[in-house]
C-alpha positions as CSV (number, residue, x, y, z in Angstrom):
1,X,45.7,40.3,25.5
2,X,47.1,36.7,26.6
3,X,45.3,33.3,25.6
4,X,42.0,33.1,27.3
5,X,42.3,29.7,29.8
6,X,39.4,26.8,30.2
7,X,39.5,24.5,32.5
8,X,38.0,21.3,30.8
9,X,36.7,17.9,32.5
10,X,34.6,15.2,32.7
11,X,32.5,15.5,36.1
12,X,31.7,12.7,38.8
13,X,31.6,9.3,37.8
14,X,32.4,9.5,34.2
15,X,35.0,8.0,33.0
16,X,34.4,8.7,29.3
17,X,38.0,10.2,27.6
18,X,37.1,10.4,24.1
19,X,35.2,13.5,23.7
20,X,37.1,14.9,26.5
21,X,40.4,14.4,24.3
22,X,38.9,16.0,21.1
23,X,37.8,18.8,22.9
24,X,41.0,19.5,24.6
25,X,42.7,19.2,20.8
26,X,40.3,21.4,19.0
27,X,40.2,24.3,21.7
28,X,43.9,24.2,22.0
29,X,44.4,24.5,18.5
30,X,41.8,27.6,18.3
31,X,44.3,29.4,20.5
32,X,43.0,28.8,23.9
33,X,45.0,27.7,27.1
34,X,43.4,23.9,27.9
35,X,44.2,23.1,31.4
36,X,42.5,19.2,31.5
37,X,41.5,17.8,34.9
38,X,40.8,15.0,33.2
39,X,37.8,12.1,33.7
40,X,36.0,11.5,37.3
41,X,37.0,15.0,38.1
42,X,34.4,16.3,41.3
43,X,33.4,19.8,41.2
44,X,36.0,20.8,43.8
45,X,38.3,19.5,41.4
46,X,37.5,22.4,38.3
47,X,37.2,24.7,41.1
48,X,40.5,24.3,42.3
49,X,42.1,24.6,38.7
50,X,40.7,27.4,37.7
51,X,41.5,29.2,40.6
52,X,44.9,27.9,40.3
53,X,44.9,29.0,36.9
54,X,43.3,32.3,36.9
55,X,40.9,30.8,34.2
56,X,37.9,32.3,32.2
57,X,35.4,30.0,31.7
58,X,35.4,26.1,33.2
59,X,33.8,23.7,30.6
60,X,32.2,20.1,32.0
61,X,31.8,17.3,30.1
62,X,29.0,14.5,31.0
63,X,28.4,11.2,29.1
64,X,27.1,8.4,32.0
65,X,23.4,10.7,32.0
66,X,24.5,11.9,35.5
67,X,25.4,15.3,35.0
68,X,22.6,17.0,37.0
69,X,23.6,15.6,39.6
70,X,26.7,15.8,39.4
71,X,26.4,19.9,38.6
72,X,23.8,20.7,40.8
73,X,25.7,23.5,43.3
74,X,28.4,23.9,40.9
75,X,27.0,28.0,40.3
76,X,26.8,28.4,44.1
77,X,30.6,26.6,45.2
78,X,32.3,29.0,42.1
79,X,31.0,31.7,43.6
80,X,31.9,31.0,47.5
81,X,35.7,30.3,46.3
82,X,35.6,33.5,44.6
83,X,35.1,32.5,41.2
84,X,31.6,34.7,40.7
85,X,31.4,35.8,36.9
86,X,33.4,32.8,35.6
87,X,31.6,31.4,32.8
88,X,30.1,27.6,33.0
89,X,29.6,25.5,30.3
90,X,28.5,22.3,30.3
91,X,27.8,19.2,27.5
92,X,26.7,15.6,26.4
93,X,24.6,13.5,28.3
94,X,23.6,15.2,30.8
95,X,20.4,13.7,32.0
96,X,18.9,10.3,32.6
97,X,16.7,9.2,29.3
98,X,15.6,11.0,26.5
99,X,13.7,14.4,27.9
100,X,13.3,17.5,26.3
101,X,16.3,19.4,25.9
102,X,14.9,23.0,25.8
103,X,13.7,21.6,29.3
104,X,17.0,20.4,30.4
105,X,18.5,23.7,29.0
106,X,16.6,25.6,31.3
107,X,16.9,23.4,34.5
108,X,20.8,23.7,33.6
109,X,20.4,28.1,33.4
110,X,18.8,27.6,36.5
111,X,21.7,26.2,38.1
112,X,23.9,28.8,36.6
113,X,25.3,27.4,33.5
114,X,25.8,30.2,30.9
115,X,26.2,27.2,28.1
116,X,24.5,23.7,27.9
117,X,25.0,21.4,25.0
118,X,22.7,18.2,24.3
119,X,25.0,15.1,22.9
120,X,25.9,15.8,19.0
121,X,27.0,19.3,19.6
122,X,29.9,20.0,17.1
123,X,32.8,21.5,18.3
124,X,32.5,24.4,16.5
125,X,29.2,25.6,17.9
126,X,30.9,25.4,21.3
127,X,33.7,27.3,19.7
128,X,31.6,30.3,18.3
129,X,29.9,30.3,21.5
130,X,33.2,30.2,23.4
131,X,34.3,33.1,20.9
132,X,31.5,35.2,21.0
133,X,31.6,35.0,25.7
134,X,35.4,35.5,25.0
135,X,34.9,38.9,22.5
136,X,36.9,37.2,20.8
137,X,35.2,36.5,17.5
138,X,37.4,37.9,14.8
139,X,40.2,37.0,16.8
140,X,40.5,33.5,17.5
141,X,39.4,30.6,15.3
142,X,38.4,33.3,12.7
């Protein structure tokens, strides 16, 4: 069985690099293949890569409070280009203010997103969830 691929990025109008970098970092070092689109990246823009890159799950990043926005049709435009299946995660700020995050959580499963992370998440929670959607629990990270 190869290295399982995520396509990582910060969506729309962010421009925020740090996490983006550590997240890139720690998932490459768990044994995953970390193709980065890098900040400002539109949705087209993760689509496109993990098409390109036949990859398993595509894994947004939000800090500016925009990202509901900014994800809002992502579920639908995966599926059109053929990427039905393909998990979605998503992280950070992803909303305006300080609201409820159970709330936000399910506005975000709504939309289609298999994983949503308020700010704070550690790495390895994303990890063991990224392990666990993988079946890959004993095998990577472990």
């Amino acid at each position: 069985m190869g290295k399982k691929t995520i396509v990582l990025g910060v969506i729309g109008a962010d421009c925020h690099a740090v996490g983006n970098k550590i997240l890139d970092y720690s998932l490459t070092e768990a044994g995953y293949n970390v193709v980065n689109i890098g900040v400002l990246s539109p949705q087209e823009d993760f689509i496109n890569a993990a098409i390109e890159t036949d990859a398993d799950v595509i894994m947004v990043s939000s800090l500016y409070g925009h990202g509901e926005i900014d994800c809002r049709g992502m579920r639908e435009k995966c599926d059109e280009a053929g990427l039905a299946g393909i998990k979605l995660y998503v992280g950070g700020n992803i909303v305006v203010g300080k609201q409820d995050f159970s709330e936000v959580r399910s506005r975000f499963v709504q939309m289609g997103f298999d994983r949503v992370y308020p700010p704070g998440t550690s790495v390895e929670t994303a990890l063991k969830d990224l392990n666990e959607d993988m079946g890959l629990l004993e095998v990577i990270g472990a």
